[in-house]
DOTI-270373 format. One record per residue: residue in three letters; residue number from 1; x, y, z of N, C-alpha, C, CB in turn. Coordinates in Angstrom, 2 decimals. Glycine has a CB too. Layout:
N
<node aa="ALA" i="NUM" n_x="X" n_y="Y" n_z="Z" ca_x="X" ca_y="Y" ca_z="Z" c_x="X" c_y="Y" c_z="Z" cb_x="X" cb_y="Y" cb_z="Z"/>
...
This chain:
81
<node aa="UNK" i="1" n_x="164.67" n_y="114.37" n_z="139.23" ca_x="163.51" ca_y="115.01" ca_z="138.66" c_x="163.99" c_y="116.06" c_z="137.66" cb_x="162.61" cb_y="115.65" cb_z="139.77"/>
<node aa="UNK" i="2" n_x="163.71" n_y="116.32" n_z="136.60" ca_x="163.76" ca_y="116.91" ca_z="135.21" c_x="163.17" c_y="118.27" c_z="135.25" cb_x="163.00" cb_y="116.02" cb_z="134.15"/>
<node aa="UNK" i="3" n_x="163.58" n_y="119.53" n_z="134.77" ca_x="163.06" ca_y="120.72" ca_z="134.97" c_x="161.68" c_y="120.49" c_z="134.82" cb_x="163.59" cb_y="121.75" cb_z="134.15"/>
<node aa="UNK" i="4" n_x="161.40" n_y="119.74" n_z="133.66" ca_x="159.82" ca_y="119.86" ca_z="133.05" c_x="158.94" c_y="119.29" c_z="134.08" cb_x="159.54" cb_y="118.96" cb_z="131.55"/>
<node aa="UNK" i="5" n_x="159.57" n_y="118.37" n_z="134.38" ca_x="158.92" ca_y="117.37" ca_z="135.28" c_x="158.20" c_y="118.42" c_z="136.72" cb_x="160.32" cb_y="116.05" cb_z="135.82"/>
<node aa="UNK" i="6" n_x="159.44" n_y="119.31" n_z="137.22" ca_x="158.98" ca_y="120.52" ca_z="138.29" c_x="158.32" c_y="121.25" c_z="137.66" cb_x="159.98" cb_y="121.40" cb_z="138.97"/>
<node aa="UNK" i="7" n_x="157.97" n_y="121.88" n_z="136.59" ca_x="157.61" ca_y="122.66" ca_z="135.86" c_x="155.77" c_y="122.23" c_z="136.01" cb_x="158.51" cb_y="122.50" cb_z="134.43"/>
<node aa="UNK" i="8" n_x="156.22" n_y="120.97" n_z="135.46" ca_x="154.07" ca_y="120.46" ca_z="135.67" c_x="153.83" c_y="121.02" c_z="137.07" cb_x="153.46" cb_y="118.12" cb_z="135.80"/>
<node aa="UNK" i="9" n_x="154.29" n_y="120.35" n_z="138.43" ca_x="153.86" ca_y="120.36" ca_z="139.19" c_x="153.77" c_y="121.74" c_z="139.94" cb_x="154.27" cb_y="119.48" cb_z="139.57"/>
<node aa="UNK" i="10" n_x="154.59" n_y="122.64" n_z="139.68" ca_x="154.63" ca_y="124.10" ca_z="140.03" c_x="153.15" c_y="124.50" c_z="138.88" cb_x="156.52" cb_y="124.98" cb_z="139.58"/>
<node aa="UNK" i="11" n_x="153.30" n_y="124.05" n_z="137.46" ca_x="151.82" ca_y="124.88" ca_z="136.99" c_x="150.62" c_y="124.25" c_z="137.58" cb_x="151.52" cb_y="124.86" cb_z="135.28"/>
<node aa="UNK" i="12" n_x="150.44" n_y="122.87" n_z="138.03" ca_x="149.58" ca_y="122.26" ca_z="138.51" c_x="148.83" c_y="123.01" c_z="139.82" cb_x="150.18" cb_y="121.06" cb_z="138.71"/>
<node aa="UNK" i="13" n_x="150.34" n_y="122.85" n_z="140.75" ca_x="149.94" ca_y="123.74" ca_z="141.84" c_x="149.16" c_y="125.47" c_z="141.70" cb_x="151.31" cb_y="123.83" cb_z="142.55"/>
<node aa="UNK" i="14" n_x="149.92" n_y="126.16" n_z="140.94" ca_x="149.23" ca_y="127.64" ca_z="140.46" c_x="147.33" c_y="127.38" c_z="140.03" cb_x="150.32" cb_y="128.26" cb_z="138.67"/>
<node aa="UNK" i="15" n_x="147.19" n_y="126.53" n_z="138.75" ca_x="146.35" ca_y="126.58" ca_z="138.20" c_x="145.09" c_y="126.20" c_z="138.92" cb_x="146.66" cb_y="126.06" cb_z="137.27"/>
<node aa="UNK" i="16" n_x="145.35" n_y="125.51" n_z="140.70" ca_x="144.41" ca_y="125.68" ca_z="141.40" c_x="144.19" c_y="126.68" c_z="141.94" cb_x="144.34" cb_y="125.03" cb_z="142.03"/>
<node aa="UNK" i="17" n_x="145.03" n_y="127.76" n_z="142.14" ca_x="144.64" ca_y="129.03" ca_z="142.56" c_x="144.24" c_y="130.38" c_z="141.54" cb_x="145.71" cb_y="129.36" cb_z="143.35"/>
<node aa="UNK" i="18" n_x="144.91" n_y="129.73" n_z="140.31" ca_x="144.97" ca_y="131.30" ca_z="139.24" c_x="143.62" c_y="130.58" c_z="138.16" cb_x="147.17" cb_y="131.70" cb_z="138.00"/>
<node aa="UNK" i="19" n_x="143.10" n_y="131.38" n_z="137.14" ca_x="142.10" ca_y="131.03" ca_z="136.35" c_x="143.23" c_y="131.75" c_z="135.06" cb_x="140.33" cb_y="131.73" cb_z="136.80"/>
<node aa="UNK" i="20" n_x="144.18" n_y="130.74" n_z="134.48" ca_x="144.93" ca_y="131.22" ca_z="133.39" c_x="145.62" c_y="130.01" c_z="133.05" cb_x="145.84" cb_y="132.44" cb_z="133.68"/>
<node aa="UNK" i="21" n_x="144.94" n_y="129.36" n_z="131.98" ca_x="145.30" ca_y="127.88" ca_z="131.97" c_x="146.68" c_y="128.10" c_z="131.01" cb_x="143.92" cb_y="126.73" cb_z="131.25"/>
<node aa="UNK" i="22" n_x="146.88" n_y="128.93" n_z="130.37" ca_x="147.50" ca_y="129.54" ca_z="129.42" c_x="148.59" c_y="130.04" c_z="129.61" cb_x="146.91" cb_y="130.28" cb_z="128.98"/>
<node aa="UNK" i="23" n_x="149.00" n_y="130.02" n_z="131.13" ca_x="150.62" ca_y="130.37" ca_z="131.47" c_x="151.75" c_y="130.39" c_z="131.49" cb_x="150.92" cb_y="130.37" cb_z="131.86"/>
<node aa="UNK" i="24" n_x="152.41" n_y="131.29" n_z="130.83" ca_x="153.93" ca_y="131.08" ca_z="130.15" c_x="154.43" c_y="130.77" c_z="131.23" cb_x="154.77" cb_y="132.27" cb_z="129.38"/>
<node aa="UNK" i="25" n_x="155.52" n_y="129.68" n_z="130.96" ca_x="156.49" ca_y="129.61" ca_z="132.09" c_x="157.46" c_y="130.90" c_z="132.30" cb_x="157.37" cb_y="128.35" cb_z="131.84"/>
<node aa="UNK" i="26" n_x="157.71" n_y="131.95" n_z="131.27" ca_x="158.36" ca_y="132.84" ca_z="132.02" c_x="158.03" c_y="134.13" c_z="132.23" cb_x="159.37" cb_y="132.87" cb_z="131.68"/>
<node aa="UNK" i="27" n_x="156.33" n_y="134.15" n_z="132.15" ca_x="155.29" ca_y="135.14" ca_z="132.56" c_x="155.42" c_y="135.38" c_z="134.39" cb_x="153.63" cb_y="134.42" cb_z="132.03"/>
<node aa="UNK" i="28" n_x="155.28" n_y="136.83" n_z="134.49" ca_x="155.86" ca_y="136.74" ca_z="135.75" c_x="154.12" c_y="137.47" c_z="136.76" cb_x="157.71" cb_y="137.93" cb_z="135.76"/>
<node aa="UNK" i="29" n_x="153.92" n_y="135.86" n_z="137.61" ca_x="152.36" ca_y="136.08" ca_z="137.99" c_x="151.99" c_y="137.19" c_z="138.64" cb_x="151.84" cb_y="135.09" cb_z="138.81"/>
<node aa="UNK" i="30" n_x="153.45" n_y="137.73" n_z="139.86" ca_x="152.60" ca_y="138.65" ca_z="140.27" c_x="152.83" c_y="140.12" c_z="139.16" cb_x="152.93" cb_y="138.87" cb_z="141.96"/>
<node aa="UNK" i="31" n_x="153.55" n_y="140.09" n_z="138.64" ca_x="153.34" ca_y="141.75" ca_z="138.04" c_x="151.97" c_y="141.64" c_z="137.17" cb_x="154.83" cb_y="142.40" cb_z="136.84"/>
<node aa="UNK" i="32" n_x="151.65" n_y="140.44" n_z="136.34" ca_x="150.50" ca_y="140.00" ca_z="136.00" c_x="149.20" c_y="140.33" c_z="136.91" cb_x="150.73" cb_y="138.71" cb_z="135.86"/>
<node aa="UNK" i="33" n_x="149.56" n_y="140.19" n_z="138.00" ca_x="148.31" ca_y="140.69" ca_z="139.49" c_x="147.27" c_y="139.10" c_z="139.55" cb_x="146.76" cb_y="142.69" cb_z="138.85"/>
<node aa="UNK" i="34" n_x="148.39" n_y="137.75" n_z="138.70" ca_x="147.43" ca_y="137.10" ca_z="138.92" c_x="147.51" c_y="136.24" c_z="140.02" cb_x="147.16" cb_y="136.58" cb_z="137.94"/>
<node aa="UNK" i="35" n_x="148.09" n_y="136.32" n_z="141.17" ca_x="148.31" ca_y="136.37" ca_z="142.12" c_x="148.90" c_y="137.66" c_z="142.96" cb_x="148.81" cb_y="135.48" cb_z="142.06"/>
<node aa="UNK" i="36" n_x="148.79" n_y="137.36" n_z="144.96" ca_x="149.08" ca_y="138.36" ca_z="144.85" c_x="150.78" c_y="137.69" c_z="146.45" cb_x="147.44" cb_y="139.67" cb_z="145.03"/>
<node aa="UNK" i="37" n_x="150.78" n_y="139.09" n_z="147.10" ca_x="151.80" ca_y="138.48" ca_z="148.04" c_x="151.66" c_y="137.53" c_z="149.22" cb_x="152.35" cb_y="139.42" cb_z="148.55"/>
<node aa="UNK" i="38" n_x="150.53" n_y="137.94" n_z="149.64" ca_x="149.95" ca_y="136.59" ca_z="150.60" c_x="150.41" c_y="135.27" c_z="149.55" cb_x="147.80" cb_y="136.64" cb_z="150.91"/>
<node aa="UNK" i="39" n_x="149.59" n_y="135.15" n_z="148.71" ca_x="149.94" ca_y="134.03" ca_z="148.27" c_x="151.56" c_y="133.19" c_z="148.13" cb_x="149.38" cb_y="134.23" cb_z="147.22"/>
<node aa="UNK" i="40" n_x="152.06" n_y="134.15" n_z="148.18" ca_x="153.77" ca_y="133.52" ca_z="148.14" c_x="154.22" c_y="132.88" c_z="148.95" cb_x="154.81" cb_y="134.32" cb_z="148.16"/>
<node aa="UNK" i="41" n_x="153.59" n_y="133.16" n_z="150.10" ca_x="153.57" ca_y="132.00" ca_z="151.05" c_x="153.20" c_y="131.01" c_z="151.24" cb_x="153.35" cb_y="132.09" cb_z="151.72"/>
<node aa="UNK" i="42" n_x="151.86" n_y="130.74" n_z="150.60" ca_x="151.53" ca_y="129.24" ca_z="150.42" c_x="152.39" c_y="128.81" c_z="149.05" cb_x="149.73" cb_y="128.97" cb_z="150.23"/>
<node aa="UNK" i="43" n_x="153.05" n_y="129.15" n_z="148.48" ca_x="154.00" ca_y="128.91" ca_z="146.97" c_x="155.19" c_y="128.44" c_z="147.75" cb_x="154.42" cb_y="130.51" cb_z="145.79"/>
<node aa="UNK" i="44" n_x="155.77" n_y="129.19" n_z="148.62" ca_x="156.68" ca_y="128.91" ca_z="149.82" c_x="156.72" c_y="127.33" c_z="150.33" cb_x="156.15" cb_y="129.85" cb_z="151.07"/>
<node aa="UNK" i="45" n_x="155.77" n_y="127.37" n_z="151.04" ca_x="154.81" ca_y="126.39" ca_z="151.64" c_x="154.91" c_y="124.73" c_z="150.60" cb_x="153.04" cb_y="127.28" cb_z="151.55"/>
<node aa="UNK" i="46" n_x="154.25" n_y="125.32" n_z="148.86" ca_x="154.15" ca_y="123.70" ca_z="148.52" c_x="154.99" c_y="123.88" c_z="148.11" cb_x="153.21" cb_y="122.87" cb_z="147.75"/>
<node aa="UNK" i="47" n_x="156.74" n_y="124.11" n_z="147.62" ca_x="157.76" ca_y="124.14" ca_z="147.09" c_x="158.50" c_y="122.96" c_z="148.28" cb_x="158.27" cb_y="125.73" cb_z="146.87"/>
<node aa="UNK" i="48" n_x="158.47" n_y="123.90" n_z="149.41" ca_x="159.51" ca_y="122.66" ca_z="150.57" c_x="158.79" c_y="121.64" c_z="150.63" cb_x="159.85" cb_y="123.04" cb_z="152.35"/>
<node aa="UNK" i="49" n_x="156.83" n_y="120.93" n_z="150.69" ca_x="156.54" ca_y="120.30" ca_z="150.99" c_x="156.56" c_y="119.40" c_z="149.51" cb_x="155.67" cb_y="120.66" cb_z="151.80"/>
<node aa="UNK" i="50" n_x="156.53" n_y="119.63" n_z="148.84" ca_x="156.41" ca_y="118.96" ca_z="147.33" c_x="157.53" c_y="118.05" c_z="147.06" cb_x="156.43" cb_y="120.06" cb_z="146.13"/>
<node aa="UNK" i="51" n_x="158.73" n_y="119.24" n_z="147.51" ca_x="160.58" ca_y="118.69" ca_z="146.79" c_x="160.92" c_y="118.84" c_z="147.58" cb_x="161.64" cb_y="119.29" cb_z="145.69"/>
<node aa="UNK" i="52" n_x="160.41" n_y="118.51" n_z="148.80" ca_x="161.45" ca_y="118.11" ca_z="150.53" c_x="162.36" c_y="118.70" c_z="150.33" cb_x="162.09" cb_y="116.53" cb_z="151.07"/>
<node aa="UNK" i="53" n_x="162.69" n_y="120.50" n_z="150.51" ca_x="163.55" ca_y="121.38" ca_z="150.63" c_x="163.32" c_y="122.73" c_z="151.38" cb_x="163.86" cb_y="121.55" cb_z="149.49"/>
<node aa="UNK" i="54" n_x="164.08" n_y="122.60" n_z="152.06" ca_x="164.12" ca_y="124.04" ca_z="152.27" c_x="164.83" c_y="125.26" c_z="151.77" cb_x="164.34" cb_y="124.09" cb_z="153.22"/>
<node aa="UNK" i="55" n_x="163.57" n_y="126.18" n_z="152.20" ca_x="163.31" ca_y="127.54" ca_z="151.47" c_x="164.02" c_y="128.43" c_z="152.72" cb_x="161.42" cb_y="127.95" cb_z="151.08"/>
<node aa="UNK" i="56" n_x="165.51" n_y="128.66" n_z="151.80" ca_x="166.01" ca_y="129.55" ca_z="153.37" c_x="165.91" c_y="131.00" c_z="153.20" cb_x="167.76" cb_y="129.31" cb_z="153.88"/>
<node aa="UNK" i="57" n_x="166.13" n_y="131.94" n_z="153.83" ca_x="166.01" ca_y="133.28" ca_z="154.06" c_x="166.34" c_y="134.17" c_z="152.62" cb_x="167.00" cb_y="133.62" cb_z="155.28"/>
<node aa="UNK" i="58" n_x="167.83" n_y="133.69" n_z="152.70" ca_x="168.65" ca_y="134.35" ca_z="151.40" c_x="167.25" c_y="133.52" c_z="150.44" cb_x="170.88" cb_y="133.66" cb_z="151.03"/>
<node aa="UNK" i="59" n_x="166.97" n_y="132.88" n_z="150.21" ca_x="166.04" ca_y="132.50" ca_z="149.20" c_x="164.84" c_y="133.30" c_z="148.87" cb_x="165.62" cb_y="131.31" cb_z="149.49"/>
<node aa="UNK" i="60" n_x="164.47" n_y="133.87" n_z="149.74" ca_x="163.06" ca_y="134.59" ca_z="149.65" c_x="163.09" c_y="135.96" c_z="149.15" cb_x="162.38" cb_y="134.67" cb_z="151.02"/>
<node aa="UNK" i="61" n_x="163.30" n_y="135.57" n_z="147.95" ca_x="162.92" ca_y="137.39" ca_z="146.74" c_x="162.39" c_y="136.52" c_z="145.63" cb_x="164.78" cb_y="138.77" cb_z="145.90"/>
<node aa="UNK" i="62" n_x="161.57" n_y="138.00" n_z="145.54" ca_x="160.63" ca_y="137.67" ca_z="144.48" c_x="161.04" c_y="137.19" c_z="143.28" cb_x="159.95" cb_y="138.65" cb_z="144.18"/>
<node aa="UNK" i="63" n_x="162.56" n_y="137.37" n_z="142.98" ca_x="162.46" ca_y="136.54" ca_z="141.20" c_x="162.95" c_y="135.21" c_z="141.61" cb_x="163.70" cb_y="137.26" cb_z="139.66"/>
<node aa="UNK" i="64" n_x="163.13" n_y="134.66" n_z="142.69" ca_x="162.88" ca_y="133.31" ca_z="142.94" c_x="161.78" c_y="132.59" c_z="142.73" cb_x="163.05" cb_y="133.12" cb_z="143.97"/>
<node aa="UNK" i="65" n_x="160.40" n_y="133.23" n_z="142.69" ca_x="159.26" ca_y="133.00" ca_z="142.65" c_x="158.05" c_y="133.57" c_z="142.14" cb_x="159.19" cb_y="132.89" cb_z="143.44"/>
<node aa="UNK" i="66" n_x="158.70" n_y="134.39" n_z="140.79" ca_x="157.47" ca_y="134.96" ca_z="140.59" c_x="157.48" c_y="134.67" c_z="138.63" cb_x="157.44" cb_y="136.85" cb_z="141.34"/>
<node aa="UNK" i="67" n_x="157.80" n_y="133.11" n_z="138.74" ca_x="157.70" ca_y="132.90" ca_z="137.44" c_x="157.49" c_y="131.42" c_z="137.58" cb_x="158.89" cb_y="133.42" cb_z="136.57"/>
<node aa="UNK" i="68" n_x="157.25" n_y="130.32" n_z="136.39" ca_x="157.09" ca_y="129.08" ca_z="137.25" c_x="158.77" c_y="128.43" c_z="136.71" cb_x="155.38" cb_y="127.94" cb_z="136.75"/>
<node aa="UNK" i="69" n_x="159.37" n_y="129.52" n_z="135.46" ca_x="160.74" ca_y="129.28" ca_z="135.63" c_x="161.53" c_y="129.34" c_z="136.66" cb_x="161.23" cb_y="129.86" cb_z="135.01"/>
<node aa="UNK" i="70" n_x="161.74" n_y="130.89" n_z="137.02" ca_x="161.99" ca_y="130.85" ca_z="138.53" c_x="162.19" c_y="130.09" c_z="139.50" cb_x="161.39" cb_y="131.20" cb_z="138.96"/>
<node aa="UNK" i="71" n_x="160.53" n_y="129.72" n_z="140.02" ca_x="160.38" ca_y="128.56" ca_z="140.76" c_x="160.83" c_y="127.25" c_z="140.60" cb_x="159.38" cb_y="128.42" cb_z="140.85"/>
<node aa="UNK" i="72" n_x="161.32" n_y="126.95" n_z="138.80" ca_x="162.33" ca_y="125.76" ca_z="138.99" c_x="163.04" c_y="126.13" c_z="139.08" cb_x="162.63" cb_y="124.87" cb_z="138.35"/>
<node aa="UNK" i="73" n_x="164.14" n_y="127.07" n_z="138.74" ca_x="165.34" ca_y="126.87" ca_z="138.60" c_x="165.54" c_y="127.13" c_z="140.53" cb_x="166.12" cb_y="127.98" cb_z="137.27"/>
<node aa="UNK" i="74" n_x="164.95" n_y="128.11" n_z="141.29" ca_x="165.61" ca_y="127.80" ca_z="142.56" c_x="165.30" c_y="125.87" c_z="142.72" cb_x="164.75" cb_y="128.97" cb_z="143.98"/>
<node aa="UNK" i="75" n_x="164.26" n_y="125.55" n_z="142.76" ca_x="163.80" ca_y="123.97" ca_z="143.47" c_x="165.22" c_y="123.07" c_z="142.72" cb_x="161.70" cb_y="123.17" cb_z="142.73"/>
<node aa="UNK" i="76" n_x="165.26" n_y="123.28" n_z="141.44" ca_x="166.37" ca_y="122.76" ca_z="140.56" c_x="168.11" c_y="123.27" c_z="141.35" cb_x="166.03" cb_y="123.60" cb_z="138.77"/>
<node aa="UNK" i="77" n_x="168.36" n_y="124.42" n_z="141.77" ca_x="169.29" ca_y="124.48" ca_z="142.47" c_x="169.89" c_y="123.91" c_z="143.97" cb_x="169.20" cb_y="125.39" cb_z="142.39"/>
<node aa="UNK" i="78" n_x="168.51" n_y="123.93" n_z="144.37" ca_x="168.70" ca_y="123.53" ca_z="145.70" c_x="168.57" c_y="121.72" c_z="145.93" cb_x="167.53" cb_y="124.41" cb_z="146.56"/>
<node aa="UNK" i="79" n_x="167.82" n_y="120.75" n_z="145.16" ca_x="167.97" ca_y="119.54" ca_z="144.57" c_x="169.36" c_y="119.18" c_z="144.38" cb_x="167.29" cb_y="119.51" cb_z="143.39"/>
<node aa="UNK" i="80" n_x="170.20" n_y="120.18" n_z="143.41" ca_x="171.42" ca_y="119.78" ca_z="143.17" c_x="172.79" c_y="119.73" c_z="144.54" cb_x="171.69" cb_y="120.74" cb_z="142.02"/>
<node aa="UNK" i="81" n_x="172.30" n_y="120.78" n_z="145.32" ca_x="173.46" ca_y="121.32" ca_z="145.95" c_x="173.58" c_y="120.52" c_z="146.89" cb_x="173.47" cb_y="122.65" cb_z="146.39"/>
């Protein structure tokens, strides 16, 4: 799978929760407030269930996930390794 290719499906996934069709991939949602921290958990949530991976401990900070770059490049790291 191709960054871009994660890239749709990470904005796909957001754009049912955020009203910002317009989102830079390296706009960062929550300082934006367009999400908030609850939500990172369901982001958590469709990342392992999407790209059958797990999301381990050391993984869980926020610039892992608070961009939809971010969010590929960890899914993109952990794919590879």
């Amino acid at each position: 799978m191709t960054p871009e290719e994660i890239k749709t499906k990470v904005r796909a996934f957001l754009l049912k929760y955020i009203k910002k069709p317009d989102i830079k991939d390296d706009e960062d949602y929550f300082a934006s407030k367009l999400i908030n921290s609850l939500f990172a958990m369901q982001l958590v949530m469709f990342v392992e269930k999407e790209f059958k991976i797990k999301v381990e401990d050391k993984d869980l900070e926020i610039k892992n996930f608070n961009s939809i770059d971010s969010v590929s490049g960890l899914i993109t790291r952990k794919l590879t390794s």
